[in-house]
Residue frames relative to the residue before (quaternion, step in Angstrom):
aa qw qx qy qz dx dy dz
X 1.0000 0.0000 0.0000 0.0000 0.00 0.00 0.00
X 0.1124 -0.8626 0.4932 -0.0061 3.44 -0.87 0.72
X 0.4030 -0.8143 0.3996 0.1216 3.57 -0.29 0.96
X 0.3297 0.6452 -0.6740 -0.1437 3.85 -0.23 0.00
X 0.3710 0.7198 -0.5200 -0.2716 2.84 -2.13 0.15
X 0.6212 -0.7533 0.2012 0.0780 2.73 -2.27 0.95
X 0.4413 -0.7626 0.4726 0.0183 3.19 -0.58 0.66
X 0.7626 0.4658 -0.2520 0.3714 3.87 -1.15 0.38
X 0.5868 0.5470 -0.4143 0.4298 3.69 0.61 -0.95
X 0.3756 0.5593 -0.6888 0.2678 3.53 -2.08 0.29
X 0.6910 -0.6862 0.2246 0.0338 3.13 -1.42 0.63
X 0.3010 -0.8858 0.3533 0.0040 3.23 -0.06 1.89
X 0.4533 -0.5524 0.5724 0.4022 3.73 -1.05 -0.57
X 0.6278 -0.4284 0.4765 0.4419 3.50 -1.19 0.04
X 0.7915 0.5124 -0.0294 0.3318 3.39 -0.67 0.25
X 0.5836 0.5430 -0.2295 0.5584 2.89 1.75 -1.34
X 0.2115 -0.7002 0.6697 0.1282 3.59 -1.51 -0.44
X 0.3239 -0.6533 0.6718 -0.1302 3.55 -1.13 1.89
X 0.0311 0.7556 -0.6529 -0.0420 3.43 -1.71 0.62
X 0.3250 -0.8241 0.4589 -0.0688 3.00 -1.00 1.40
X 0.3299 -0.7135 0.6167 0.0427 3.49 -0.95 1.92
X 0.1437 -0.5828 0.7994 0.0234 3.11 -1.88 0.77
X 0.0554 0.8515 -0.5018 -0.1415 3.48 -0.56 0.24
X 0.1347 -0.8669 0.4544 0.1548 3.68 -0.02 0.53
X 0.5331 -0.6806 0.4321 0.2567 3.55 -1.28 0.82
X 0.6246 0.4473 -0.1415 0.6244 3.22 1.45 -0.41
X 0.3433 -0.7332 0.4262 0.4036 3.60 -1.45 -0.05
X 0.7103 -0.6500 0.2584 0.0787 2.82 -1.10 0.93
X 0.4313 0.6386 -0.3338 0.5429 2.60 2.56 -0.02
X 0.7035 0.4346 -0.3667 0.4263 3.59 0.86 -0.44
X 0.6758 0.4937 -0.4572 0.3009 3.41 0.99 -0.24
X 0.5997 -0.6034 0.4319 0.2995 3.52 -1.10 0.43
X 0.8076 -0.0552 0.1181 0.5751 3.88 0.22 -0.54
X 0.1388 -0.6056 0.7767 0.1034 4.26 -0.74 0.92
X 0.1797 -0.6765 0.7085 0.0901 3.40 -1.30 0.60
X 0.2309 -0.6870 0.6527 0.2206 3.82 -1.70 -0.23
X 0.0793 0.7633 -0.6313 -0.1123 3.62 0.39 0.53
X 0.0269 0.8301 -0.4842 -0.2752 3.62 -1.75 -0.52
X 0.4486 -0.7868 0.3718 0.2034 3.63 -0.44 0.46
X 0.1592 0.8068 -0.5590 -0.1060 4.01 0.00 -0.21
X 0.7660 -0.3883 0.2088 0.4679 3.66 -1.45 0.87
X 0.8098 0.4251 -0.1269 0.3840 3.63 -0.79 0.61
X 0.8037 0.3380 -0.0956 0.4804 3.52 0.87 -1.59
X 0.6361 -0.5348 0.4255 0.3581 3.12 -1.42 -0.22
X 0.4085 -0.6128 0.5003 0.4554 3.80 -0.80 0.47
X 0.2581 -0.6268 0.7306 0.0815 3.49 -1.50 1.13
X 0.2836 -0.5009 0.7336 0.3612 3.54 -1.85 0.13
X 0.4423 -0.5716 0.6885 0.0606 2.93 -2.29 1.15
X 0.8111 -0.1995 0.1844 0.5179 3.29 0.48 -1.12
X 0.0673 -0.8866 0.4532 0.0635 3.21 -1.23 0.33
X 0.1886 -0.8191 0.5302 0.1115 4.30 -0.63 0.70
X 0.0300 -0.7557 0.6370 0.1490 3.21 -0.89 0.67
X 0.7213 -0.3121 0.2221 0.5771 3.57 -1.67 0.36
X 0.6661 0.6015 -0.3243 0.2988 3.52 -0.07 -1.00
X 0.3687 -0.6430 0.5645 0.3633 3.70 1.49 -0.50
X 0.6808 0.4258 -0.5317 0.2691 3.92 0.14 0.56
X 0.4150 -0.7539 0.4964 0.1136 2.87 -1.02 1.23
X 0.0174 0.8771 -0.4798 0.0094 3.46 -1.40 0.09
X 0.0126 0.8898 -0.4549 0.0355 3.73 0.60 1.08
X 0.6594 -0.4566 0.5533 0.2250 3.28 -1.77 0.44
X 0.5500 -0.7915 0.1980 0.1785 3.19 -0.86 1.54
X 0.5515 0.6876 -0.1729 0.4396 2.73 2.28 -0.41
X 0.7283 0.2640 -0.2465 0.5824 3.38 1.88 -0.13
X 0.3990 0.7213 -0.5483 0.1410 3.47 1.01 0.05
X 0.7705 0.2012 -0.2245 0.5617 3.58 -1.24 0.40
X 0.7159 0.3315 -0.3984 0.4679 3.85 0.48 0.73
X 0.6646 0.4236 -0.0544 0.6131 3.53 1.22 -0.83
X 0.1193 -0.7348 0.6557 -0.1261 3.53 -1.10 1.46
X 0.2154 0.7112 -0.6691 -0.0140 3.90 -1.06 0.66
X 0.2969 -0.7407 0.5948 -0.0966 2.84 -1.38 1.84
X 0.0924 -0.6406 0.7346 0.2037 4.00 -0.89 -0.29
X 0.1133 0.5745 -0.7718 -0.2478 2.96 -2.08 0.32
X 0.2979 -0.8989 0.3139 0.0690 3.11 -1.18 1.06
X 0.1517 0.6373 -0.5364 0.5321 3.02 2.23 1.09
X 0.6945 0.4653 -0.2698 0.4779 3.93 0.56 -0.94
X 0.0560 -0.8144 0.5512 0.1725 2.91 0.46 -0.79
X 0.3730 0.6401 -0.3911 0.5461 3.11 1.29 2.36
X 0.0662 -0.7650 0.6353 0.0824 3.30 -0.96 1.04
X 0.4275 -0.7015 0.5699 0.0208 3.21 -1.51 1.24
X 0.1858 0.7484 -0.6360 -0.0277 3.22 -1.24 0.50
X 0.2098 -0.7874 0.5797 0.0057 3.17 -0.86 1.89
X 0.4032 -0.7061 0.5789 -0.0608 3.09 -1.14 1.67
X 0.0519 0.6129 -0.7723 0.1590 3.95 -0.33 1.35
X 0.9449 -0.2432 -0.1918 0.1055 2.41 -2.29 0.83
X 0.3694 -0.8611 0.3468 0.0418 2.78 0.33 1.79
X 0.3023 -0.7190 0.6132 0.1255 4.02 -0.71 0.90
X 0.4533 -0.5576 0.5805 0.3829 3.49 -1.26 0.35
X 0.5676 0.5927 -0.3391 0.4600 4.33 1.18 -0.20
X 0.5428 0.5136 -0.3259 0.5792 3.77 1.82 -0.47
X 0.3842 0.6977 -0.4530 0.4005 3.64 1.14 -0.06
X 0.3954 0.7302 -0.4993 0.2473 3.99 -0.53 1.06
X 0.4506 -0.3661 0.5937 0.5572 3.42 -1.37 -0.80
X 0.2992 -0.6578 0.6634 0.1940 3.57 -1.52 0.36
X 0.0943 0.7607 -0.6403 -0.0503 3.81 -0.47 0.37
X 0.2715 -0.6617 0.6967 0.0551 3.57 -1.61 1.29
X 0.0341 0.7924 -0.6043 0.0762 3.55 -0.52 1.51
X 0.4372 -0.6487 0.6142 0.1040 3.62 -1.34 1.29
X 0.0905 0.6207 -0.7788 0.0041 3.70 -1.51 0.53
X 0.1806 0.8040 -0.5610 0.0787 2.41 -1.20 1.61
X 0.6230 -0.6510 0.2204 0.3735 3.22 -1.04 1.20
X 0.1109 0.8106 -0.5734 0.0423 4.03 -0.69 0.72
X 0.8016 -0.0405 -0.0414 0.5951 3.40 -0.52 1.45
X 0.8366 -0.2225 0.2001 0.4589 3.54 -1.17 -1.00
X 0.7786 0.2465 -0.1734 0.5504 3.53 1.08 -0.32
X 0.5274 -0.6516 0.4619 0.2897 3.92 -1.02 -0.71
X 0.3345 -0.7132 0.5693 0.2354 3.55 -0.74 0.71
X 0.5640 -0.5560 0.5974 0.1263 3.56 -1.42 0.32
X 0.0039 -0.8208 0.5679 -0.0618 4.19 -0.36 0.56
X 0.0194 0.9014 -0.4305 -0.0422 3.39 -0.71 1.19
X 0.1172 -0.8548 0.3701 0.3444 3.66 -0.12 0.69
X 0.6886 -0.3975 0.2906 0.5323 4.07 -0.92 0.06
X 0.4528 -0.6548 0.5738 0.1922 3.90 0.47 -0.44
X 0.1201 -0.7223 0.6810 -0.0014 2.85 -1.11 1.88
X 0.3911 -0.7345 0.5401 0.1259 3.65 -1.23 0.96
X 0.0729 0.8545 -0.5029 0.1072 3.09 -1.62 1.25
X 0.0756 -0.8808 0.4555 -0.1047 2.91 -0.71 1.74
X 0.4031 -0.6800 0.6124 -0.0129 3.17 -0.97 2.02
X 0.0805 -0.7729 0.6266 0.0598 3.53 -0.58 1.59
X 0.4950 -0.6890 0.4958 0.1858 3.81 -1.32 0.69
């Protein structure tokens, strides 16, 4: 079983810029890929970004060059810093864990930290 939780969200200006914790009970070296996914009223949850052990990253076109995910794995935390922030970056934020279990891989959800980008 793996814990994550997040941390950091609350309520910004346009423009402004918010960082987001994941914390993980476990290290994060064993996990295979931390994701950022996010949800707003109505829609489906999209992925924002994502890190695998390896340190490659990979982000949704809607945040590239505004949106950064990092790990530190003394912490055994992954970050995602949030520049200029849109009132459309407004959502639930969810930090999700794959991890490797037997022949296949299991899925980790934390509770979501919310964030709202006023205009």
């Amino acid at each position: 079983q793996v814990q994550l939780v997040e941390s950091g969200g609350g309520l910004v200006q346009a423009g402004g810029s918010l960082r987001l914790s994941c914390a993980a009970s476990i290290r994060i070296i064993s996990i295979t890929a931390m994701r950022w996914y996010r949800q707003a009223p109505g829609k489906q949850r999209d992925l924002v970004a994502v890190i695998t052990s390896g340190g490659i990253t990979n982000y949704a076109d809607s945040v590239k060059g505004r949106f950064t995910i990092s790990r530190d794995d003394a912490k055994n935390t992954v970050y995602l810093q949030m520049n200029s922030l849109k009132s459309e970056d407004t959502a639930v934020y969810y930090c999700n864990a794959e991890v490797k279990s037997g022949i296949g891989y299991y899925n980790y959800w934390g509770q979501g930290t919310q964030v709202t980008v006023s205009s």
